[in-house]
Each structure stands twice: as C-alpha cells, then as structure tokens.
C-alpha positions in Angstrom: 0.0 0.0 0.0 1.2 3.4 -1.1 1.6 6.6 1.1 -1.5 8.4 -0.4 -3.4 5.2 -0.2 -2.3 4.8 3.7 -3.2 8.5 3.6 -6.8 8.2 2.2 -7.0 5.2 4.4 -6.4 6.7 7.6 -8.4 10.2 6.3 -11.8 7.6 5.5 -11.6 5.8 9.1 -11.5 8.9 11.1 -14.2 10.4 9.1 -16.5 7.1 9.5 -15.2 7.3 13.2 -16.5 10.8 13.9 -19.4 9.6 12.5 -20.1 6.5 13.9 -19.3 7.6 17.3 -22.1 10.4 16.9 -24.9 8.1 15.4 -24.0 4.6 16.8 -22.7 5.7 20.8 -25.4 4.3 22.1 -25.6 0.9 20.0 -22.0 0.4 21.4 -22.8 0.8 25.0 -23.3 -2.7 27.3 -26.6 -1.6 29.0 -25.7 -2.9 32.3 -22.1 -1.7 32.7 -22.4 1.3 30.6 -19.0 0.3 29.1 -18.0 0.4 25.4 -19.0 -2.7 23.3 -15.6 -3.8 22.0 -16.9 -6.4 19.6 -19.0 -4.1 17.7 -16.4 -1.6 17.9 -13.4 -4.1 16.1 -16.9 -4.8 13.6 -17.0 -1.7 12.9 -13.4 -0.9 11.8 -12.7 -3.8 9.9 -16.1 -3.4 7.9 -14.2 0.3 7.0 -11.2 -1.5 6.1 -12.8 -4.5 4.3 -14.8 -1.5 2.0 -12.0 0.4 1.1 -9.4 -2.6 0.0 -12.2 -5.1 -1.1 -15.0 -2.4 -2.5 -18.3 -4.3 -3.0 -19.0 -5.2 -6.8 -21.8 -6.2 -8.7 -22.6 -9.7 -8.6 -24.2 -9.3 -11.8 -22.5 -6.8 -13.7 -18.9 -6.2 -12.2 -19.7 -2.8 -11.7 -19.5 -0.8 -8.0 -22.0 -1.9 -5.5 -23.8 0.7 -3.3 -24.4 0.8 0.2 -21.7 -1.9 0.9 -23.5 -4.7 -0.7 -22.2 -6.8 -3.6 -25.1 -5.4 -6.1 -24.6 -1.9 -8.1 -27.9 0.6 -8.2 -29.1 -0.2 -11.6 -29.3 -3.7 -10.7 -30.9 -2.8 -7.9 -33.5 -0.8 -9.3 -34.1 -4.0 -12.1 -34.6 -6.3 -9.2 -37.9 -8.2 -9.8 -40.4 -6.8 -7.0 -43.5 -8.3 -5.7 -45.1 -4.9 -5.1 -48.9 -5.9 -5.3 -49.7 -9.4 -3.6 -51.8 -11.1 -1.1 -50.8 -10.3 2.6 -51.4 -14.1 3.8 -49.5 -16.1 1.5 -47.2 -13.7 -0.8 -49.2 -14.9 -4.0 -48.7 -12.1 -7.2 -51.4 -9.7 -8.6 -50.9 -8.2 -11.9 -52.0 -4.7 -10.6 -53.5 -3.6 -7.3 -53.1 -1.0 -4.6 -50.6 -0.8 -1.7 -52.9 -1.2 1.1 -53.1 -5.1 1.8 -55.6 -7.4 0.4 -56.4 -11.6 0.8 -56.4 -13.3 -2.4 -59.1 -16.1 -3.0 -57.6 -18.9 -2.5 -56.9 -17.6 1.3 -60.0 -16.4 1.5 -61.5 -19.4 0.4 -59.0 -21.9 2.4 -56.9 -19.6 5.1 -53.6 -21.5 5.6 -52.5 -21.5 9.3 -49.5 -19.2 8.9 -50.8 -15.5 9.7 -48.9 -12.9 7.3 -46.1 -13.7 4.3 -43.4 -11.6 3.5 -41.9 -12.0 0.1 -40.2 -9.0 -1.8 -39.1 -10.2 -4.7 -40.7 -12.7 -7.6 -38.4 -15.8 -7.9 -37.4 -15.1 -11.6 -34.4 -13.3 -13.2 -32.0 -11.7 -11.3 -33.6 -13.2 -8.0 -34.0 -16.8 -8.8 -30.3 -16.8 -10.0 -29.2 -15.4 -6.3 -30.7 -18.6 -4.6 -30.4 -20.9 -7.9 -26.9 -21.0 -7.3 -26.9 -20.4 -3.7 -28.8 -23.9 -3.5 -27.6 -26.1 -6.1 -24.0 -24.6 -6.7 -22.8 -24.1 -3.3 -22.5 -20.2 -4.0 -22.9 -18.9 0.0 -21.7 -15.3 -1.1 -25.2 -14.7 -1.8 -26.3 -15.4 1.1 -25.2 -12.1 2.4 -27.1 -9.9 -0.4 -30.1 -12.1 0.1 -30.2 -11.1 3.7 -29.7 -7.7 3.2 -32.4 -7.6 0.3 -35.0 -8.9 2.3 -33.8 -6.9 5.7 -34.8 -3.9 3.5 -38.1 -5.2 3.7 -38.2 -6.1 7.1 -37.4 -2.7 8.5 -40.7 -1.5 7.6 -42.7 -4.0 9.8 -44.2 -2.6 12.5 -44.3 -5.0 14.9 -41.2 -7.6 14.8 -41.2 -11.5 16.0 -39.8 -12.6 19.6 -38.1 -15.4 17.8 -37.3 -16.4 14.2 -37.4 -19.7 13.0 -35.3 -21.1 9.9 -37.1 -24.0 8.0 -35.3 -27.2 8.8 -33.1 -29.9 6.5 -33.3 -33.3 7.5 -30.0 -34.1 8.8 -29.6 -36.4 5.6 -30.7 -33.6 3.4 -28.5 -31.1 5.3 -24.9 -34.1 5.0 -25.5 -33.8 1.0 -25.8 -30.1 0.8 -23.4 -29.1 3.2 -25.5 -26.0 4.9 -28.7 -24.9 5.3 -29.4 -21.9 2.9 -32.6 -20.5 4.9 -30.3 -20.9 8.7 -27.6 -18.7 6.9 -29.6 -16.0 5.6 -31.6 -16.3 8.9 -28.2 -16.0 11.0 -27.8 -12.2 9.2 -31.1 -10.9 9.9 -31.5 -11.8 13.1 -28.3 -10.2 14.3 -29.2 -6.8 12.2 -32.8 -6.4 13.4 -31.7 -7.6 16.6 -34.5 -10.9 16.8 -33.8 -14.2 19.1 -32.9 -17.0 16.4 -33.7 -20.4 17.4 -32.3 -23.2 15.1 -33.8 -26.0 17.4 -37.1 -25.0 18.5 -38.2 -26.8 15.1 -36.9 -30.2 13.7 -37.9 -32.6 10.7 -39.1 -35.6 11.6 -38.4 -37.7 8.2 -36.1 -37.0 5.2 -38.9 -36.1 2.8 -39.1 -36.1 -1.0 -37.8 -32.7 -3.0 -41.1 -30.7 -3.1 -40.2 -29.3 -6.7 -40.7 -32.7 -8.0 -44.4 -32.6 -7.0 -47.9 -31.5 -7.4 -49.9 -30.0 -4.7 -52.0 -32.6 -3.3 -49.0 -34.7 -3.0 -46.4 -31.7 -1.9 -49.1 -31.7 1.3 -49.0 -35.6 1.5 -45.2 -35.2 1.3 -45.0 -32.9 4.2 -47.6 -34.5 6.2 -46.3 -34.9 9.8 -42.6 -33.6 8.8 -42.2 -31.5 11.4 -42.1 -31.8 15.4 -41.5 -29.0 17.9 -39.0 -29.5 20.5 -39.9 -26.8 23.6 -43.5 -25.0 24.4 -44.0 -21.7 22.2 -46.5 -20.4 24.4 -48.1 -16.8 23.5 -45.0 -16.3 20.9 -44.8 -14.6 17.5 -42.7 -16.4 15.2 -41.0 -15.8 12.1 -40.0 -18.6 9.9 -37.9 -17.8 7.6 -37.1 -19.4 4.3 -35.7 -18.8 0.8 -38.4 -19.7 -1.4 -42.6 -20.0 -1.1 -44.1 -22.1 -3.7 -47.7 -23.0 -2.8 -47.2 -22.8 0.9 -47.4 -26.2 1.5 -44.3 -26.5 4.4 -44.9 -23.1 6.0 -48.1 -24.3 6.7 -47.3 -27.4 8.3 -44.4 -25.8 9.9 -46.9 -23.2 11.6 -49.6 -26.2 12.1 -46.8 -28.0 14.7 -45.5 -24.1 16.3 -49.2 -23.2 16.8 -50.0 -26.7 18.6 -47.1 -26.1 20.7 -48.8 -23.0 21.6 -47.4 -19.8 19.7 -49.6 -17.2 19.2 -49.0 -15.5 15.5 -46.9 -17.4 12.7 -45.6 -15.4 10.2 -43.7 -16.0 7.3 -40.5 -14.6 5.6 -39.2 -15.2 2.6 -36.6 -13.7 -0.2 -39.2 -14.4 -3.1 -42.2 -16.2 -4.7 -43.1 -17.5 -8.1 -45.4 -15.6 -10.2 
C-alpha cells in the first residue's frame, strides 16, 4: 500500500469514526455496565477497512456496489419486485393498490401461517441469487439475500420474539453441506436484533424434494414432517425461508409451532413465483 493510499485510508476511518461515534454511541454501550462494546467496535473498523481494500462489486455486472452490498444501483432498481400481492400467502397480482388485500384462494382456504413476507418474484436476477446459492454451493449470496430482504423487514411494524429457519433433515443437510434458509436467517436476526432459534423446530423424516411434486402430493409429502422440541406459548414467530411455492411447508411448519402453543406465525421469505 502506497503513502497516499495509507493517507486516504487513515483520512476515510477517522471520518467514518466521527461519524459513527455520533450516530451509533449508544448501540455500542453494554446496558448494564455502561462500558463500550468492544466487539461491535473491532466490527465496525474492519467493515471500514474491508470497504475500502475489497470495495463491494456487482454480482451481476462487475460494476461498484452501493451501500456496501455486492449489487450496483441499476441492478438494484431492475430487481424483480413483488409490489402488489396477497398479505397471507405472498401470492402475485398483476395490478393492485398498496394497502393489503387476501387473495381467494386464502379467503376461500386460510392457511394456518398468519402474514407472508416475500419482496421479490423468484425469476431473473432473483431466482439466479438462490439458484446458485442452492444447487452450486454459491454462500456469497447469502449475504445480499439477507440484506435484500432486511430492507423489507425494516418497515414491519411489529417484529417476532423469535425467528425460526425452515429445517433440513439431517440427511438432506450431510449432501448439501449447509442450510441456505439458517444462513440467511443468522444475518437478519443479528441486524434487526431478533432471538434465532435453530432447534425449536426439527424434521421428523427426510422427505421427498417438493419441486418434484404437485400439490396434493407436496401436502402428503409434508404430512407430519415437522415436530417442535420446547413449548411456544403466546409467541410470535418468524419462519424464515428462501423460497414460497404454494405454501405447503410453512403451513405445516406453523400447524406444529401453533399446537405447541405460539400465538402469530408469520412468514419470511426472499421471493415467490409468479
């Protein structure tokens, strides 16, 4: 590293460090000892160093990512939006109005899951983010995924006590490697500051790939997947997954976490097909 770049260097962290020390003082305070949080502290330099030797860039396009995420703004801006769709199960209208609205199929047959959040339309730029996050072991995405749907997430006006990913079977979970919907899961609930709880729910059997089936046999597939380990009583939970196709295992996710006793299941999600 050159002398001007040591220079720029050292001019950029005490800028960020004025900064940060005026808008994030009390987000690095330990509330019972009233003593700086060194963790967050060490974070929060070595996300200015990281930025300015490794600059975020494009995943799609090579060119300079904004707001230190690995997509630039026209990308951004292309992303494909859900922006009208049914507030119980994230389903797509063609047109519609902001304020929120139960498609028929809900209305007709409620699932037991209470709200769905899904931002984006599984297609394009979107399904290629968790295509090859899934199938070709591509975890940098996970990071962009997270912080697409944290977006999102900020705007809810009342947040769960405890997010929930969607489980592998421990077969499943051997051949993959990971679980993609516990890694994005792991992001967003240190960001918005929510209780995860990778245990609360377990599967039961390893269960045939749903993308293979139809839906009366994606609900026979899932029938009785999923067990509960520990009481839920009067809780709000968040599961959290990558994908919702027709709903079928958020619902019987939220069928067990609703028997065990919580009180509102909701569900999160990067995307849903049109």
């Amino acid at each position: 590293m050159t002398m001007n770049h040591r220079s720029k260097l050292r001019s950029i962290i005490i800028n960020r460090g004025e900064k940060l020390h005026k808008t994030k003082r009390n987000q690095t305070m330990d509330r019972t000892t009233c003593q700086p949080d060194l963790n967050k502290i060490v974070n929060n330099w070595l996300g200015i160093i990281q930025d300015f030797c490794y600059p975020p860039t494009c995943i799609f396009c090579d060119n300079t990512g904004f707001d230190g995420q690995d997509i630039c703004f026209s990308c951004f801006k292309d992303l494909p939006v859900n922006r009208y769709c049914c507030y119980r199960c994230g389903r797509s209208y063609d047109f519609g109005s902001e304020l929120p609205r139960i498609c028929g199929t809900c209305q007709k047959q409620p699932p037991t899951f209470d709200e769905t959040i899904a931002p984006f339309l599984y297609q394009g730029t979107i399904r290629y983010l968790i295509y090859t996050l899934k199938y070709q072991n591509q975890l940098k995405q996970v990071r962009l995924l997270a912080y697409l749907l944290i977006r999102q997430l900020r705007a809810v006006g009342h947040l769960p006590d405890c997010i929930i990913a969607v489980p592998l079977h421990k077969t499943r979970y051997i051949e993959r490697g990971f679980n993609q919907s516990a890694e994005i899961a792991k992001i967003i609930s240190s960001s918005l500051n929510i209780p995860l709880d990778l245990n609360a729910c377990i599967r039961t059997r390893n269960t045939e790939h749903q993308t293979r089936l139809d839906n009366k046999r994606r609900r026979n597939n899932l029938r009785n997947a999923f067990a509960v380990t520990k009481t839920m009583s009067n809780r709000h939970i968040a599961i959290l997954d990558d994908v919702i196709t027709t709903g079928t295992t958020a619902n019987e996710m939220a069928k067990v976490l609703k028997k065990a006793g919580a009180d509102k299941v909701d569900v999160w999600v990067c995307a849903r097909p049109v």
